[in-house]
N, C-alpha and C positions, 0 to 999 in steps of 0.2 A: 396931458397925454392925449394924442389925436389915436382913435383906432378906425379901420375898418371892418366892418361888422357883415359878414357872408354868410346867407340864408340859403339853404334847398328848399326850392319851393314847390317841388314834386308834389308834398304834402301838405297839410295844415299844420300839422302838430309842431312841423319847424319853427313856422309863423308865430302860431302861437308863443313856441316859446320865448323867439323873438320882443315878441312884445311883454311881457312883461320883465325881460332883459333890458328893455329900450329905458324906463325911465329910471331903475336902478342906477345902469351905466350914467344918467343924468345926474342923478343925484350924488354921486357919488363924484362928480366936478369933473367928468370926462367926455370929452368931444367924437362924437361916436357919428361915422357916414355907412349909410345900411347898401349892398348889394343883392339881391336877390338873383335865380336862376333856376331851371327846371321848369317853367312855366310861360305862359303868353302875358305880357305885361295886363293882357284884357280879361284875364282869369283871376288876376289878383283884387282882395278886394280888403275895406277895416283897414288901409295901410297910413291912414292919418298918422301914426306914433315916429313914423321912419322918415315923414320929412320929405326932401328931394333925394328920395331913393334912386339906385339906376338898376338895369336889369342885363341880364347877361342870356346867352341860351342855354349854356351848362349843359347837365345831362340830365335827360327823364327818362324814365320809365314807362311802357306803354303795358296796358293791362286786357286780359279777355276778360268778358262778363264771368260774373263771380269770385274776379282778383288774380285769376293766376299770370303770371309776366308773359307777356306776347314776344318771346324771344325775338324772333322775325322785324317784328315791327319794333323792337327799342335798339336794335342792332340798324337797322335801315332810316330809324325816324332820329339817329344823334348823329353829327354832324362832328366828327373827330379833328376835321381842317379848322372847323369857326370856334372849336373848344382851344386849341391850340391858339389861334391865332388874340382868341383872348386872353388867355394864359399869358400872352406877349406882349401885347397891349397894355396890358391892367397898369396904371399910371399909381405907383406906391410910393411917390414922392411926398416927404409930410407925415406919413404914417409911424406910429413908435411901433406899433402892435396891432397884427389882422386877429380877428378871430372869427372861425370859422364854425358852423352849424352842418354838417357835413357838405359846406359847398366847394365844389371842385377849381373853380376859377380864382376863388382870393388864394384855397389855399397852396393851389402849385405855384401861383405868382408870387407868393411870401415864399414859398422854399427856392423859388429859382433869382429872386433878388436877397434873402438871405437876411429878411425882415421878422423878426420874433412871432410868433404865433400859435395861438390855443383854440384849441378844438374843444366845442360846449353842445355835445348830442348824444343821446341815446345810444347812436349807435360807438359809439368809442369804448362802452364797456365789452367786446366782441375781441379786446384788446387783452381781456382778462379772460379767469375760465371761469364757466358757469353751468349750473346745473342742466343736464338734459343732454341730449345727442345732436343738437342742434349747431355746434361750432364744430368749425375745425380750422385748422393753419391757412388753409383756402381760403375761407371766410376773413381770418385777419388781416391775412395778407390782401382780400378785395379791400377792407375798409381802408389799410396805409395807402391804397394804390388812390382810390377813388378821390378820398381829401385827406392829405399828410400833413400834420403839425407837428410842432417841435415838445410839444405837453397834452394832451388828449386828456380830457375830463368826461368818464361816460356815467351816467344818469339811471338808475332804475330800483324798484321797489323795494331791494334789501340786497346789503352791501357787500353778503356772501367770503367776509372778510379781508375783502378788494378795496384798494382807493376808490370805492365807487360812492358818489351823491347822491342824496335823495331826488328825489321829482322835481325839474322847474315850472310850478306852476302859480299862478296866483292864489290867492286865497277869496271866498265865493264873492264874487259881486252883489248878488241877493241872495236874501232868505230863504234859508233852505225850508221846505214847503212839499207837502204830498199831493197829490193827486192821484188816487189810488187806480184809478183806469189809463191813466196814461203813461206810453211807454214811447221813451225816443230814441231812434234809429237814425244809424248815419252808417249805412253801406251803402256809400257812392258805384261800386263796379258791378253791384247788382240790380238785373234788368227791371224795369217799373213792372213787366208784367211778373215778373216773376216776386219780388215781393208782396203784389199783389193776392194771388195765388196765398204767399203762405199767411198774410194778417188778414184779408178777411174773415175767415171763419171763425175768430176769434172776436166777436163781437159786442161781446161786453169789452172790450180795451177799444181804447183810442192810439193808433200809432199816428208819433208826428215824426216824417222821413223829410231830413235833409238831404238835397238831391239838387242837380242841373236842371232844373224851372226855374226860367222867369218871373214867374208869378205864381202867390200862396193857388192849389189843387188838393181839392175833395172828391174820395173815391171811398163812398160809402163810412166805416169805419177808418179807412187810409187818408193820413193828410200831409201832402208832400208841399215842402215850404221851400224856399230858393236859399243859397248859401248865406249868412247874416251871422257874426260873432254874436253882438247882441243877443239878437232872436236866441241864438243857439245857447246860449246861457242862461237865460231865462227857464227857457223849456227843459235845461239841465236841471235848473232848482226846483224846479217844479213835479217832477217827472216821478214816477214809481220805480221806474229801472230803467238801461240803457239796452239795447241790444247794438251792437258794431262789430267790427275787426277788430285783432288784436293788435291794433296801433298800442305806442306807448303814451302817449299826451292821452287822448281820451280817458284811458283806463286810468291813470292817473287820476283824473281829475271827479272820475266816479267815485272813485274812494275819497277823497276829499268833500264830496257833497253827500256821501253817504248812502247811495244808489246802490241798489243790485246789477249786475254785468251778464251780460248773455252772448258769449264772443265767439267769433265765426273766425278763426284765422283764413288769410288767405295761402293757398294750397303754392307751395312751391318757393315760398320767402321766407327764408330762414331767421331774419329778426320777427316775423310773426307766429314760428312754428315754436322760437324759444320763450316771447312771450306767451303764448298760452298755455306751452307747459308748465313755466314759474307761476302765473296766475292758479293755473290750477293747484299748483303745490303749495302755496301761501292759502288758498280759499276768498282767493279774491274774485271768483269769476267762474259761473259754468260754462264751460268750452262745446263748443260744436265743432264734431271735427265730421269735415268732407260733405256730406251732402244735410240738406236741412232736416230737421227731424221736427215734424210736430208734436207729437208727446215729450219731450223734451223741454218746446216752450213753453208747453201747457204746466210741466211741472213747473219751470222759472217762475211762468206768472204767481203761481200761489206761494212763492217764497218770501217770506218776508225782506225788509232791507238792515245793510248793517250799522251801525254807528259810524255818524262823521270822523275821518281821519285825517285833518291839516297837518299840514306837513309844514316845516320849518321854512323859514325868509331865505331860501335858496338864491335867489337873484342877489341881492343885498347882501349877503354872505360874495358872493362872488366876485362884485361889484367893489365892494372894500378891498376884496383880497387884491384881484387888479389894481386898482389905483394905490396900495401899497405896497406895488413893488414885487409881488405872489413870492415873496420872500417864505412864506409856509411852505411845509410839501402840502402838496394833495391828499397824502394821510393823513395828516391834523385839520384839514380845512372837513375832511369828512370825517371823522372824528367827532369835531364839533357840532357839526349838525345833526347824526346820527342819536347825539347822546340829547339833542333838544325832539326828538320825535319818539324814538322807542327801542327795546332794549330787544336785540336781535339776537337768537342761537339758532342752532341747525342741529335737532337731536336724529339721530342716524340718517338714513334720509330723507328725512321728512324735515320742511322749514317750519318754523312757525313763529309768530309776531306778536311781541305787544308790545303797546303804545305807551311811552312811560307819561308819567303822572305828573 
């Protein structure tokens, strides 16, 4: 089976998930060509797993400092003729099956050649209902419009008795490891002076801030380090807690290495405003909402962290189901994975989790 495999590369968490899709998809004896979009082919980086990748422009997002959408400038900086015109282009000769990570370019050009195709992101549970005030028909209706598949698989913490999957993430590369003063940060839309500003004063911790430098910088207690997979996994295992946005990969993958979470949704994104509320309903994460609060982090830092949470061979689960035909529904493919991680109820409204045995 030949497929084509389409990334939004707006973000990381796509990527990431990407790659550890890439070698499943291999092992599992299928011939997999990766497209990326959303990004400058010179911003992407770690893309060794994808080969002779190509790159499309697709559609981004542009953001004000602090995360909130630059309406203005993502309506003026996307290019609706060059998204079209690749949608037109896109050569799907050869391919049995695209699938798609919310990218907008494989997957209108699968629906308008009439080529099989599955949607594997996070955002595809927005398809189902979920706790909070954060969806509505609007909402579902942006994510059919934005990347429309013919089977949509969406991803997230607990499966709310939805076809929905657990987390695609790996399981840790190192040893998970404390470091009790260190805490790592990855708020990219936030200004250098401005987290500056809030970590220094806190000077028994050491924050290490992933950010747009060049080159590793030390600002007293502050140490901002250049984008690096690697690096950034290390310093995950290693770390006391995380502080970030309510992206869904990160937070994932805190809980998997057994970190405490300190999440800043950003203001005006409705996948970020519904993950912080589930986090905060699960207890996976104290939320900041809207502007910074220093006694807040002061209370996070004295928190202790919780027990590692691995999550099930999500990829490899997926990966088989593909290259057998996905003859399963999607209610038994989650099904089976749900019941290898942990036994889910929702007693009134309140969720609550454990991890079975």
């Amino acid at each position: 089976m030949k497929i084509l495999y389409g990334v939004q590369a707006t973000g990381n968490g796509h990527i990431t998930r990407a790659r550890v899709m890439a070698p499943a998809l291999a092992e599992a004896g299928l011939e997999v060509d990766y497209l990326f979009s959303g990004r400058e082919p010179q911003g992407l980086f770690d893309m060794e797993p994808f080969g002779d990748y190509a790159c499309r422009r697709g559609l981004t997002f542009r953001y004000r400092p602090g995360g909130r959408i630059d309406v203005p400038g993502t309506l003026f900086g996307n290019s609706l003729r060059e998204l079209f015109r690749d949608i037109r282009k896109l050569d799907l000769g050869g391919y049995d099956l695209v699938i798609s990570d919310f990218e907008p370019v494989t997957a209108w050009a699968a629906r308008r050649r009439g080529v099989p195709s599955l949607g594997i992101a996070h955002q595809y549970v927005f398809n189902h209902r979920l706790p909070g005030g954060h969806q509505s028909r609007g909402t579902r209706a942006a994510i059919r419009s934005i990347a429309p598949v013919d089977t949509a698989i969406g991803l997230h913490w607990h499966h709310f008795g939805q076809p929905i999957l657990p987390p695609l993430i790996s399981p840790p590369r190192y040893p998970v490891t404390l470091e009790a003063d260190k805490i790592l940060v990855y708020l990219p839309y936030e200004p250098r002076d401005e987290l500056l500003r809030w970590f220094r004063p806190f000077d028994d911790h050491r924050f290490v801030v992933y950010s747009a430098v060049d080159r590793p910088q030390t600002d007293g207690n502050v140490h901002f380090r250049p984008f690096c997979r690697d690096g950034f996994e290390r310093d995950l295992a290693s770390c006391a807690g995380v502080i970030s946005n309510s992206g869904f990969g990160l937070a994932s993958e805190t809980v998997q290495y057994g970190k405490k979470l300190l999440s800043k949704p950003y203001l005006g994104q409705v996948e970020q405003l519904s993950n912080a509320d589930i986090m905060a309903e699960l207890g996976m994460a104290t939320v900041m909402q809207q502007q910074f609060d220093p006694g807040q982090l002061a209370g996070w830092l004295r928190q202790s962290n919780p027990e590692p949470g691995p999550y099930p061979d999500v990829a490899g689960a997926l990966a088989r189901w593909i290259a057998g035909g996905q003859r399963e529904a999607v209610s038994e493919l989650a099904r089976q994975l749900w019941s290898r991680y942990e036994v889910q109820t929702i007693a009134g409204d309140r969720l609550a989790l454990e991890r079975a045995t």
